[in-house]
N, C-alpha and C positions, 0 to 999 in steps of 0.2 A: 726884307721883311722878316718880322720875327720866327716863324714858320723855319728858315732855311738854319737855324736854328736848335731844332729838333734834330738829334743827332742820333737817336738812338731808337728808329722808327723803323719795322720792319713789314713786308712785305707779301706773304708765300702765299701758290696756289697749291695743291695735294691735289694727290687723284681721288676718285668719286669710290667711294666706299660701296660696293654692290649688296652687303650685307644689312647694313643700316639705311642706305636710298641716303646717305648724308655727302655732304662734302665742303670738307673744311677751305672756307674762304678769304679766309684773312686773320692775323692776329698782327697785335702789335705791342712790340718790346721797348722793357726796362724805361719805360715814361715817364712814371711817378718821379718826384722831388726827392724823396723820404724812402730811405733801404728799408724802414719799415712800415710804409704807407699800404692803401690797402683803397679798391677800386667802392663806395658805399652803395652809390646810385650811376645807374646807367640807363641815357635819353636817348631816343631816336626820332630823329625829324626827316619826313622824305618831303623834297620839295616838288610842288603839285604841279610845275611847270617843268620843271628839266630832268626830277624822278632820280633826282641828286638825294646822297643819305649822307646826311651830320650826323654825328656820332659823336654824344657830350659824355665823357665819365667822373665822375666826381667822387672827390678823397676824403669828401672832409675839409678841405683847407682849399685847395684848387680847382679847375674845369679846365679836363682837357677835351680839345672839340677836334674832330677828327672829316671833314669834308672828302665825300668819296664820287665816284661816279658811278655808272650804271654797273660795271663789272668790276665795282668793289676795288677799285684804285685810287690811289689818296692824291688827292688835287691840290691839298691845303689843310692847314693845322694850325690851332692856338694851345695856349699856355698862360692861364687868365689865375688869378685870385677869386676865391668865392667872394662875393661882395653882400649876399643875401644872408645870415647867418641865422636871424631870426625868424626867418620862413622857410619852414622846414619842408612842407607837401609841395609836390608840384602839382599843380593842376591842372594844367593845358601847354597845346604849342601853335605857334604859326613861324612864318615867314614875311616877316615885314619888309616891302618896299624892293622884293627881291631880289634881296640878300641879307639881309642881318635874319638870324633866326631865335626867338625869342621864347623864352620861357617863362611862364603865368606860374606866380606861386601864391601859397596863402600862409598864416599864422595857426596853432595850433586849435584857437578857436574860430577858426574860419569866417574873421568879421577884420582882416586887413590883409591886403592884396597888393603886389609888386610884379614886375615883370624885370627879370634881365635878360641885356640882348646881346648876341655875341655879333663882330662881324669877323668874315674867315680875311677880307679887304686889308683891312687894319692893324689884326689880329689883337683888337678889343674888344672890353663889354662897355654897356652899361646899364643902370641900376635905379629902378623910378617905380617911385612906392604910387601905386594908383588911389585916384582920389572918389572912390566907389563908397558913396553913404550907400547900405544896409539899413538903415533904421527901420526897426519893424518888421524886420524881416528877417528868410532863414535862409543861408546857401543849400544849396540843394546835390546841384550836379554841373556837370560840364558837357560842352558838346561841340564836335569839329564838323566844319561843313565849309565847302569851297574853300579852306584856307581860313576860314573866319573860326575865330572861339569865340563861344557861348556860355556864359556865366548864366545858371540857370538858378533864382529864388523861386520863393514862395512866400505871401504877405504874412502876417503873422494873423490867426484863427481867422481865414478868409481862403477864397477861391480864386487869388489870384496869382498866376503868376508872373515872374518879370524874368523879360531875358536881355543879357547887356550883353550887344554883338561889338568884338573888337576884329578891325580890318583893317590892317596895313596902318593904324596910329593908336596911341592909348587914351585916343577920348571914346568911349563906349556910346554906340546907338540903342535907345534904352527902347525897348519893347513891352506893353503891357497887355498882359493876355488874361480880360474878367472869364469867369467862366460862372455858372448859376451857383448863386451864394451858396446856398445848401443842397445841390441837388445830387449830393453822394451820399452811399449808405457804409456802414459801418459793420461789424460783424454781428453787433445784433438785430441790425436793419434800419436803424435811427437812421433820418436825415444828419446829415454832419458835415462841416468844410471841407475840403479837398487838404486844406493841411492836416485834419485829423486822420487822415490815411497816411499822410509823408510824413507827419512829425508826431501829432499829437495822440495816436490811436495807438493799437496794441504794440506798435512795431516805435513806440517809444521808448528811449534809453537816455537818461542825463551825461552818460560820459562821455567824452567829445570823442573817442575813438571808434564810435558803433558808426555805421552808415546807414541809413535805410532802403535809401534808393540805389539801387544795383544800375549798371549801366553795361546792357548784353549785347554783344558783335553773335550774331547769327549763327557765322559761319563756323564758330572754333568749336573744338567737342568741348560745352559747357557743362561743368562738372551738378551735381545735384546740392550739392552745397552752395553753388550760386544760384541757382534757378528756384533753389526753395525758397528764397525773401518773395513776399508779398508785393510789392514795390518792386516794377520792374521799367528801367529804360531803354531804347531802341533806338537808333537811327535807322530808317527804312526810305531809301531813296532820297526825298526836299524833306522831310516829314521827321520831328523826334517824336518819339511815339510813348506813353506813361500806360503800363497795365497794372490793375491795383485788386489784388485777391482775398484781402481779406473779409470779404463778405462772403458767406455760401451759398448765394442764390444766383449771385451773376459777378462776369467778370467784367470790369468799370473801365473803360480805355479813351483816354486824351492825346489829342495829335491835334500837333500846332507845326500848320507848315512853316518854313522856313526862309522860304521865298515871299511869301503873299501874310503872312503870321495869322494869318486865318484859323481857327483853332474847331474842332468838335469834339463832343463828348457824347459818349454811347455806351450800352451793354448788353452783353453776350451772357444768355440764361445758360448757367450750369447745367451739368446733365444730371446731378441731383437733388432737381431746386424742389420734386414735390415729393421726395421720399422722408419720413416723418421721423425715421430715425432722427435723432439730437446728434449723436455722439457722425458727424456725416463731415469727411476734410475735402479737398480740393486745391486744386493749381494749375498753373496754364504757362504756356511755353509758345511763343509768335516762332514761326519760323517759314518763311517764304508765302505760300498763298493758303495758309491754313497756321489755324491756333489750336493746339494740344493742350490735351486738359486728361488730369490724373485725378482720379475720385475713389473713394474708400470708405466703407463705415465701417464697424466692429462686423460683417456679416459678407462682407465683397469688396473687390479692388477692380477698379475697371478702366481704360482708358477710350479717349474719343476724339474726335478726326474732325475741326470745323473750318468752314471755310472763313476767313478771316475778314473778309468784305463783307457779306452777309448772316454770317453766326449758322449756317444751316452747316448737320450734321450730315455726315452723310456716311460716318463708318466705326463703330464701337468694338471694344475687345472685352468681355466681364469676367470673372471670373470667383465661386464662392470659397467660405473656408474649406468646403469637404472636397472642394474639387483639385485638382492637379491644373497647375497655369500652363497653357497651352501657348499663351503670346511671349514666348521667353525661347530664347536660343543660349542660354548660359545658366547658371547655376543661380540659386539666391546668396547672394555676396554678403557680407558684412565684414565692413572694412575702419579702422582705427578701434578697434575695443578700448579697454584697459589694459586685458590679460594679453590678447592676439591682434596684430594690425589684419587679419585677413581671414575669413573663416567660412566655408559655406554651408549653409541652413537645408539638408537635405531632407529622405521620410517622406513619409504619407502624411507629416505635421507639418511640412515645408511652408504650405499656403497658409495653415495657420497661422506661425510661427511668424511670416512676413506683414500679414496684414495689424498682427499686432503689433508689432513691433515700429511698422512707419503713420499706427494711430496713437503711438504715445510722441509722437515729433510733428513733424511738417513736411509735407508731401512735399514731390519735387519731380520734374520730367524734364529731359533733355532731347534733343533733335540733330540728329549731325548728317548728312548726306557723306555717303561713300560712292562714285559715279552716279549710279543711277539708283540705287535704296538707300536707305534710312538707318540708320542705326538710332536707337532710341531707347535712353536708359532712363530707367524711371524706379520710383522706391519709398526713400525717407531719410532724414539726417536722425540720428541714433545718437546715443547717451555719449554729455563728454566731461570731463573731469575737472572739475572746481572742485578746490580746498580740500581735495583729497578721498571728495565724493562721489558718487555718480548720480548725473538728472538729465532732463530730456533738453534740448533747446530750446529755449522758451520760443513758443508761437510768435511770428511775426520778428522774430532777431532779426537788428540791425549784422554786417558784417563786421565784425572785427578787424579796421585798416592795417594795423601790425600783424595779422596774419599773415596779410598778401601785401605789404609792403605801401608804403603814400604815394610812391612814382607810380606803380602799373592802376592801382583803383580808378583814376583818374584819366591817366593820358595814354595809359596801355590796356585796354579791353583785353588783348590776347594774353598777357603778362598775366593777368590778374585772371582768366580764365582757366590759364594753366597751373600756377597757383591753387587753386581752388582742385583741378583735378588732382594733381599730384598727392593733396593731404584731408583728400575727401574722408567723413568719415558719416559712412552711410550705409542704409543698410537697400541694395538694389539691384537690379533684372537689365539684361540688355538683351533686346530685341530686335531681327531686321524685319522690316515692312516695304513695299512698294512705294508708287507715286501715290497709290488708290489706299493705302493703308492697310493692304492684305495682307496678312502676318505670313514671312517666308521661314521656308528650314535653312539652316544653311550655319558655317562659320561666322562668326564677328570677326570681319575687319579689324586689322591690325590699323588707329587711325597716327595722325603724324604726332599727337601728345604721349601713344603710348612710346613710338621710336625716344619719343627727345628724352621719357623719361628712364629707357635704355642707356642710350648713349650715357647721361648723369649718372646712375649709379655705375657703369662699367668703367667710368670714367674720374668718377669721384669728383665728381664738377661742386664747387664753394659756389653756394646760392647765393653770398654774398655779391655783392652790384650785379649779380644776374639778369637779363632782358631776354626777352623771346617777343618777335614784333616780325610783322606780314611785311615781305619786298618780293616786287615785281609775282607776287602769286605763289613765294614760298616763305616758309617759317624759317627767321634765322635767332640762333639762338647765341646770345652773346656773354662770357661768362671768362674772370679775372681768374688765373693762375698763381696765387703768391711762392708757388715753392721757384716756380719759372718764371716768374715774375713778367708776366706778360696777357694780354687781352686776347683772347680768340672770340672767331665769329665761323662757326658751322651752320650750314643752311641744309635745310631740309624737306624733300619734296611731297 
């Protein structure tokens, strides 16, 4: 086989770093074809049956695929040609027919679609442009469930949507999910389609690089830069779940199961739906059996605790300009300026200071459990620098995919979450709280994004084909060496 082949593949385990809680797992040497080749995109697939991890890295020119087993020992290996050149994004993965593991990609304008498939058997691909009319329609988002991808539209100025489930072949099972033609409200409360909240409404952008729909993993510390889009997706158990904020009276929530494609649609009254101020923001965060909601007008900032089944509150934190914020265990942050990446907002003007500052932007609230409390950062994305100016994010931005890369937006939630923390630029509070939402004293928790973003600068790790992806219940972070010319893979607990 062609595998036995690979002659310059290396192996090592290192001891466990007691400083870092890291330990380096594996790297792999001198691969590339090219002395001056360079790792661009790196894929990770675990297979849902045997808990096997492919390891695809790609050059540019090549895909090397690296099959491992459960304690990270290499089983098998290719050495393929790219075949896909013109589809750049990736956008999903499965396992087909278990064993070839295949990768969903798309075109810059997200309206043609190919999948290639490696097998480690063979040690080939191959390469099959799928045959998915769009017509009318707008891709939206992606979603992994049992091993199946889920190509997820939206009709075009309608309420429907369409999901194309591919399992185990690439003929797709199309699903269509009507939902009540006009029965969503808009920021100034007009009935409106469900696509004028995903495409056509504030959080509309022409350039094919903005995204609207975010697509949030629960569990990772999710920075305020992601959780401040309007437009938010979820996998939650059988269920993807669509929460859409830019209205300020109620928060608008779609869940279409996945098993049954049974679909509802409901809404959760804001905690500031009858205060008469205008100038009144808001945002909401799912995270286990409650939905968090951050509110603010020119006069208070205040957070609230609902239960996510039924909408009922059951535990608020307020707090006005003249007052001192008492639900905060850290400083007021602001982080990415122009002049200073990091600065804190102190004084008897602090609360001032804060509330104006994330009501010239978009509110934003995150949820991260540390054992048994809460860490919860919440705040505003702050001014960032176009053409040499300074302006606020406009209300309702799409994310910019070249931020955080085409691979993780899509196929890597965690990737693209970390991302997002790493070059947050926001102005925000972190606080711990209980199961009941009682605001605790205490330290913030060191959580495992601030370690990895340790390790990277102590370490001077090249972001380049960088991956950071959940195995076996820890963060392993994967990242190309050109001076050493080799792939390492650190996990971290």
């Amino acid at each position: 086989m062609y595998l036995k082949k690979v002659l310059f593949l290396s192996f090592l385990f290192l001891m466990t770093s007691n400083i870092h809680a890291q330990k380096r797992v594996a790297y792999l040497s001198d691969f590339l074809k090219s002395k001056n080749g360079y790792v661009d995109k790196t894929v990770s697939i675990i297979h849902p049956e045997k808990n096997d991890l492919s390891l695809f890295l790609i050059d540019g020119k090549r895909v090397y695929g690296y099959l491992m087993d459960e304690n990270l020992k290499i089983k098998d290996s290719l050495d393929i040609e790219d075949k896909a050149r013109k589809y750049k994004e990736i956008i999903g993965k499965s396992v087909f027919f278990n064993k070839d593991y295949t990768l969903f990609l798309t075109n810059k304008l997200r309206n043609k679609f190919a999948t290639v498939s490696f097998s480690f058997e063979t040690g080939d691909s191959e390469f099959n442009e799928l045959k998915l009319d769009l017509t009318n329609q707008k891709f939206l988002q992606t979603a992994h469930y049992k091993n199946a991808l889920y190509i997820i539209t939206i009709g075009n100025n309608s309420s429907t949507l369409y999901l194309y489930k591919y399992e185990n072949n690439l003929i797709p099972e199309k699903k269509v999910i009507n939902l009540s033609k006009k029965a969503f409200k808009n920021v100034k409360g007009k009935q409106v389609f469900l696509y004028d909240l995903l495409i056509g409404g504030q959080a509309q952008f022409t350039l094919n690089d903005k995204i609207n729909l975010v697509k949030i993993q629960e569990d990772n510390p999710n920075s305020l830069e992601v959780t401040s889009n309007f437009s938010k997706m979820y996998i939650r158990d059988n269920k993807v779940v669509f929460t859409f904020d830019e209205n300020k009276e109620y928060t608008q929530i779609v869940s279409v199961n996945l098993d049954t494609y049974e679909s509802t649609r409901r809404a959760i009254e804001k905690p500031l739906k009858r205060t008469l101020e205008k100038k009144k923001r808001n945002n909401t965060f799912v995270y286990g059996k409650n939905i968090y909601t951050i509110s603010a007008t020119s006069r208070l900032v205040a957070l609230h605790a609902k239960n996510y089944s039924s909408g009922e509150e059951y535990k608020n934190h307020w707090a006005l300009v003249t007052d001192s914020i008492y639900f905060k265990n850290s400083e007021i942050v602001q982080t990415g300026g122009m002049y200073s990446n990091y600065r804190e907002l102190k004084g008897p003007k602090g609360t001032k200071k804060f509330i104006r500052k994330i009501n010239g932007g978009n509110l934003a609230i995150s949820v991260y459990k540390n054992d048994t409390n809460y860490t919860v950062t919440y705040g505003g994305i702050q001014e960032i620098n176009r053409g040499g100016g300074m302006m606020m994010m406009p209300m309702g931005m799409g994310v910019p995919v070249a931020n955080v890369g085409a691979v993780s937006f899509y196929v890597n939630p965690t990737a693209f979450a970390f991302e997002g923390y790493s070059t947050s630029r926001a102005v925000s509070i972190k606080a711990l709280f209980d199961e009941s939402f009682n605001h605790l004293n205490g330290e913030i928790p060191q959580n495992v994004f601030d370690k990895i973003k340790e390790y990277r600068k102590e370490n001077r790790v090249d972001t380049k084909g960088e991956t950071i992806f959940k195995y076996n219940g820890r963060y392993v972070l994967g990242f190309y060496d050109s001076w050493k010319r080799k792939y390492e893979l650190v996990m971290f607990n």
